[in-house]
KESE-53694 format. One record per residue (C-alpha): residue number from 1; x negated, y, z negated. Coordinates in steps of 0.05 Angstrom, whole numbers, always signed. Last residue first. Example, Ala and Ser with C-alpha at 12.3 -4.5 7.8 and 13.67 -1.06 7.14 Angstrom:
  num       u       v       w
    2    -273     -21    -143
    1    -246     -90    -156
END
This chain:
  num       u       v       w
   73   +1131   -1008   -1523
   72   +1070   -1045   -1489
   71   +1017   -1052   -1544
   70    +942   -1069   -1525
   69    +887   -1106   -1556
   68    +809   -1090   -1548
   67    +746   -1125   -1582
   66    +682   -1101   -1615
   65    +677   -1023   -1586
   64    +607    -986   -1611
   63    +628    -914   -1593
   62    +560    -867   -1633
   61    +552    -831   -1572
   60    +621    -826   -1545
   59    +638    -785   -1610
   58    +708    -770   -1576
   57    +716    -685   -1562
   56    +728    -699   -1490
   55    +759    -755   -1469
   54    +733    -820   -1443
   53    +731    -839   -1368
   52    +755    -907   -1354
   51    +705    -944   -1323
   50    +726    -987   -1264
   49    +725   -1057   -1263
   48    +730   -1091   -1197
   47    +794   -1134   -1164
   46    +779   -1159   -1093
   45    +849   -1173   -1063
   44    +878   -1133   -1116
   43    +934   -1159   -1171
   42    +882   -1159   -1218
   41    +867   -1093   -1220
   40    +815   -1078   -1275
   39    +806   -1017   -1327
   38    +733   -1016   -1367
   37    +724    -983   -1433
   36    +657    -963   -1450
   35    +602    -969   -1503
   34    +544    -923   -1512
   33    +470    -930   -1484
   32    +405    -929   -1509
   31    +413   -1003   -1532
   30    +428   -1022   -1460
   29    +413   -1102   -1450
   28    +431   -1106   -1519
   27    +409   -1178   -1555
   26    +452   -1191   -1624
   25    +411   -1198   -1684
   24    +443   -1138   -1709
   23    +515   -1116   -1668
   22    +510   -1071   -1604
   21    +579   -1080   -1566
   20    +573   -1046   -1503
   19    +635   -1071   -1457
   18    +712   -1072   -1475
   17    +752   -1094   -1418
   16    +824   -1069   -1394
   15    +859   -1113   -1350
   14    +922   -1095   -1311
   13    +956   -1154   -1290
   12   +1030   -1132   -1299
   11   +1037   -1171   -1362
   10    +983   -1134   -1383
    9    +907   -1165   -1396
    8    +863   -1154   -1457
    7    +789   -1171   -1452
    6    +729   -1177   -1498
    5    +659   -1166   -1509
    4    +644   -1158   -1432
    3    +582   -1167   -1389
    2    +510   -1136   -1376
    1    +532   -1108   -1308
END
């Protein structure tokens, strides 16, 4: 809704999206709320991000993500 800080997409076309960065001098359209991870399809007709849910015990509240990579082993 307020964008993405950064993408990483799979060879398979999986996309997973960092979203919530909160950096000073840098406008937040949710300060209030934490960052997420987002997981896209892009080998769907009408690919949307869906937010990965985060597990328990993580300090969600204080998760500020700037950028994602992934490793394929």
């Amino acid at each position: 809704e307020t964008g993405s800080e950064d993408i990483d997409i799979l060879p398979n076309g999986l996309a997973f999206i960092s979203s919530g960065l909160k950096y000073p001098g840098l406008k937040s359209f949710a300060p209030d709320k934490p960052g997420e991870i987002f997981l896209m399809d892009l080998n769907e007709d009408n690919p949307r991000a869906v937010e990965l849910r985060i597990s328990r015990g993580f300090d969600l509240a204080s998760f500020n993500p700037h950028g994602i990579s992934t490793y394929v082993d």
